[in-house]
C-alpha positions, -999 to 999 in steps of 0.1 A, spaced: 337 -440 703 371 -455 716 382 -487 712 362 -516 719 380 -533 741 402 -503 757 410 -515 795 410 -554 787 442 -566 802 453 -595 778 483 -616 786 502 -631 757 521 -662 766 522 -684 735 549 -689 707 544 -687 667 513 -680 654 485 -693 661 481 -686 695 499 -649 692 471 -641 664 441 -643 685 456 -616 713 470 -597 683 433 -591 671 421 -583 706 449 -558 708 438 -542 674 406 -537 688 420 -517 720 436 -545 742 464 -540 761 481 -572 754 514 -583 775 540 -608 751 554 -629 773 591 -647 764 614 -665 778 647 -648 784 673 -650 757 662 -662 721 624 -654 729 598 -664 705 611 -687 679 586 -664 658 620 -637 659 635 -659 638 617 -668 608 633 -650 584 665 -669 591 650 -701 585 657 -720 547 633 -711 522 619 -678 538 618 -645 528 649 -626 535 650 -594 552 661 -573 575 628 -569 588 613 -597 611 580 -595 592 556 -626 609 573 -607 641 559 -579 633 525 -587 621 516 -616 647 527 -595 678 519 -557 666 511 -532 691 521 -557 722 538 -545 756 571 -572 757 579 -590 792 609 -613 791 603 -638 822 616 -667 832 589 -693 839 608 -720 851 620 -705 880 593 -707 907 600 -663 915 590 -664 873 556 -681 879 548 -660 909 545 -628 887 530 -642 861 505 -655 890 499 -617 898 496 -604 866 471 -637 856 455 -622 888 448 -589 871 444 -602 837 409 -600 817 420 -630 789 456 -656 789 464 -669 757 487 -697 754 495 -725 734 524 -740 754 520 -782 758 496 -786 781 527 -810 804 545 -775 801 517 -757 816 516 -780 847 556 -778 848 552 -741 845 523 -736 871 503 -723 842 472 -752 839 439 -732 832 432 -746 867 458 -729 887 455 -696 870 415 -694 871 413 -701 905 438 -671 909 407 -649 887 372 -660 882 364 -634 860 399 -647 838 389 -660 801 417 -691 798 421 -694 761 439 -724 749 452 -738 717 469 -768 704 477 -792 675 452 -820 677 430 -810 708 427 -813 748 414 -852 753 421 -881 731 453 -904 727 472 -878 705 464 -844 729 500 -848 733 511 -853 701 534 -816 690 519 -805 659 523 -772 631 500 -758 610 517 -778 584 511 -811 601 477 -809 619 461 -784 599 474 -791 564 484 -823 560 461 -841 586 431 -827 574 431 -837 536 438 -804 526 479 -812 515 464 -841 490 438 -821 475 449 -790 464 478 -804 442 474 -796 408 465 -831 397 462 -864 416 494 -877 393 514 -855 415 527 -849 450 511 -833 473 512 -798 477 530 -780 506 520 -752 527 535 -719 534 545 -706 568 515 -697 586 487 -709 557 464 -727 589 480 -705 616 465 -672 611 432 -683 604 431 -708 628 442 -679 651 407 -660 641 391 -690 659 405 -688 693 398 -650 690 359 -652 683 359 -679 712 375 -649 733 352 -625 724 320 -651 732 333 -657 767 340 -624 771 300 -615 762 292 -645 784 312 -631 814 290 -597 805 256 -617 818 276 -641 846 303 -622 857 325 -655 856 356 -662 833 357 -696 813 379 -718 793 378 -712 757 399 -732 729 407 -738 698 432 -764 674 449 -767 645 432 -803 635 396 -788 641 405 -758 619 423 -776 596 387 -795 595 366 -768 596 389 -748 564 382 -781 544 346 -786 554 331 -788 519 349 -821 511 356 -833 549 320 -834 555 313 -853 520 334 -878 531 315 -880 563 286 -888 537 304 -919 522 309 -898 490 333 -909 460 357 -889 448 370 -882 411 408 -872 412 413 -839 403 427 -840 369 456 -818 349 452 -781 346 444 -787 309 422 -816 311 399 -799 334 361 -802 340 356 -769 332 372 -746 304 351 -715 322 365 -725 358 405 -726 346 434 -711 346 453 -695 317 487 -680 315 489 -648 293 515 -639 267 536 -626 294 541 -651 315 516 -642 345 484 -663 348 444 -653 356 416 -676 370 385 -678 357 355 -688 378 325 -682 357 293 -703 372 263 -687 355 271 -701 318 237 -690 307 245 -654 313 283 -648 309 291 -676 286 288 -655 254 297 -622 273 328 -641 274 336 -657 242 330 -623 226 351 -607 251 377 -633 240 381 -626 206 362 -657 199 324 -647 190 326 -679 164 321 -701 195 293 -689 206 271 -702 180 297 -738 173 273 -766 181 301 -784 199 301 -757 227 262 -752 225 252 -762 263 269 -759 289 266 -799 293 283 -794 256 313 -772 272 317 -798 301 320 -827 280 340 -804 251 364 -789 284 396 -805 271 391 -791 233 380 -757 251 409 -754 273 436 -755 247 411 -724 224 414 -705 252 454 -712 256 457 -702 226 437 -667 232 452 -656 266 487 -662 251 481 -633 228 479 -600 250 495 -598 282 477 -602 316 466 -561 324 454 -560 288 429 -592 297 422 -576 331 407 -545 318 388 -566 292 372 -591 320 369 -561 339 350 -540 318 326 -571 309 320 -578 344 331 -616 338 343 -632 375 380 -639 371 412 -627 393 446 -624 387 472 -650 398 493 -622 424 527 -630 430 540 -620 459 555 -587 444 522 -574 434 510 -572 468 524 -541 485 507 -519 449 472 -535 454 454 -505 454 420 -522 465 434 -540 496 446 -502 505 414 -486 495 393 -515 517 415 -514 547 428 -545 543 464 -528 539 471 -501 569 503 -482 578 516 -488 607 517 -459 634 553 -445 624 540 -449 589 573 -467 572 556 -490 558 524 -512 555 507 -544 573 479 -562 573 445 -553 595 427 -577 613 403 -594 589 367 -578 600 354 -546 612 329 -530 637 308 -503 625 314 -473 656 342 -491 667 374 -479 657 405 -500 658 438 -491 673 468 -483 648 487 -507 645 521 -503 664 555 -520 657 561 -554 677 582 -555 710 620 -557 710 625 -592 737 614 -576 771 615 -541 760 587 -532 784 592 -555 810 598 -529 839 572 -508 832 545 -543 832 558 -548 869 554 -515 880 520 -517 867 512 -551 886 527 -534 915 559 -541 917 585 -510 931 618 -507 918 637 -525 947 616 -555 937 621 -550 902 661 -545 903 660 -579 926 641 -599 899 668 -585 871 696 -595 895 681 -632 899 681 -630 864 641 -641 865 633 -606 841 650 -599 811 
């Protein structure tokens, strides 16, 4: 079977990550997918490495994973020539993704409005930070702003409530927020199927931001009260904590069915004697006992290091997982084993798939991202554009 969606034109004009994400994932399921950037610097997603506090490298690595496998067309929207190719190739287009400010869509003759009426059959997806009506649809945002710290999530996952709260990496809300705007995409796209018409589809950070923190958003909706989460060893739970091993590298337990695992575990532990120790009886026992638990088990994990625990938890089927650092990930032999780490075409090295699959629906491999504009003459020659046209667009310096 080919690719799903082999022959869906998809253009590309959005910046970061969000936005790029959901075309990325249409592309890795057969898309043709056109990146759209402005002459010059192009995406500010080129130059995250550079930024303070990245990861350095000579590779541009959230290049390379948000815009895999993409055709690149540097064009210059502001100039009125700029907007009338991108109004042929919206024209031709299946799905447009952008997340430009919805004034800078009007400026750039780019309102879902304009370039629909151009393609009935054209899905217009659209994200922003906080929305498309209300007093703040205006209001710029990141996934750092609108999705983490706007929707509650920045304040609650700090280790305790004594401390501040807890910031967010580069692209945390992004990419899944990204997963959104793709499954509206693939809706419309199965609505078109039984209309024949295209639609406006969207997404946001501050609904996904919402959505990721739906347990406790949705309690608060209820009126509930909440108890401040307390220090990692004064926890409610002994069996739902965290320990750090003797060297140095930490594991997380998360063991919900006391009834079953609780003395699986204390044996496992070296600590049968607790099994039978009327202070840790019941599990209501452990809960109230959690602080005097905690500091046992300290004292346990910090005498064998963290792969001797693993293959103990392991081979007692207790639910824990290590703690990864980031250095662990490229030897994760599972993530290879399920697909969720794939080479990339030229096979130098790995990246991550698209986080689903389709039985009888193989995805495409994953190619490297575009240098700025590297296929821009061979997009207008596919929109129709000859080569006198072409040169005359590089000479009025619209292409790039």
């Amino acid at each position: 079977m080919s690719n799903i969606f082999e022959g869906l034109k998809v253009i590309d004009c959005s910046s970061f990550i969000a936005a790029p994400t959901a075309a990325t994932l249409l592309g890795d399921l057969g898309a043709d997918v056109i990146k759209v950037e402005p002459p010059g610097a192009g995406d500010p997603c080129r130059t995250l490495p550079h930024l303070p506090g990245m990861p350095k490298s000579e590779h541009p690595y959230g290049w390379m994973l948000d815009n895999r496998g993409k055709r690149g067309l540097a064009l210059d929207l502001s100039k009125p020539e700029g907007q009338a190719v991108m109004h042929r190739l919206a024209a031709q287009a299946d799905v447009f993704v952008t997340n430009y400010p919805l004034a800078v869509r009007h400026k750039l003759a780019l309102d879902h409005g304009r370039l629909m009426a151009l393609n009935e059959r054209m899905i217009y997806a659209s994200f922003t930070g906080y929305g498309e009506t209300g007093a703040e649809m205006a209001k710029p945002g990141f996934d750092a702003t609108a999705y983490w710290a706007r929707s509650g999530l920045m304040a609650l996952v700090r280790p305790d409530a004594s401390t501040p709260p807890a910031r967010a990496i580069a692209g945390m809300g992004d990419h899944p927020s990204g997963v959104s705007l793709f499954a509206a995409v693939a809706v419309a796209l199965y609505q078109r199927e039984r209309t024949g018409r295209g639609t406006l589809v969207g997404s946001s950070l501050l609904a996904n931001g919402l959505w990721a923190n739906g347990t406790f958003a949705q309690a608060a909706l209820c009126g509930a009260s909440f108890t401040p989460r307390p220090p990692r060893e004064k926890g409610f739970s002994a069996l739902g904590c965290y320990y750090r091993c003797r060297d140095g590298r930490w594991l997380l337990l998360s063991i919900v069915n006391e009834a079953r695992d609780w003395p699986v575990f204390a044996a496992c532990m070296g600590r049968a004697d607790l099994i039978d120790d009327p202070r840790f009886a019941k599990q209501a026992d452990r809960y109230a006992r959690s602080v005097e638990l905690i500091a046992l088990f300290d004292a346990a994990f910090a005498t064998r290091d963290r792969d001797d625990w693993r293959q103990r938890l392991d081979a007692a089927s207790i639910v824990f997982e290590c703690v990864a650092e980031m250095s662990d990930l490229p030897h994760d032999q599972q993530a290879k084993d399920a697909g969720v780490l794939v080479p990339f075409e030229d096979g130098t090295m790995l990246t991550i798939d698209s986080p689903f699959f389709i039985g009888g629906a193989p995805k495409a491999r994953p190619r490297k991202a575009p240098a700025l504009g590297e296929h821009s003459d061979q997009v207008l020659r596919d929109a129709g554009y000859d080569d006198a046209a072409i040169a005359k667009l590089r000479d009025g310096k619209v292409v790039a």
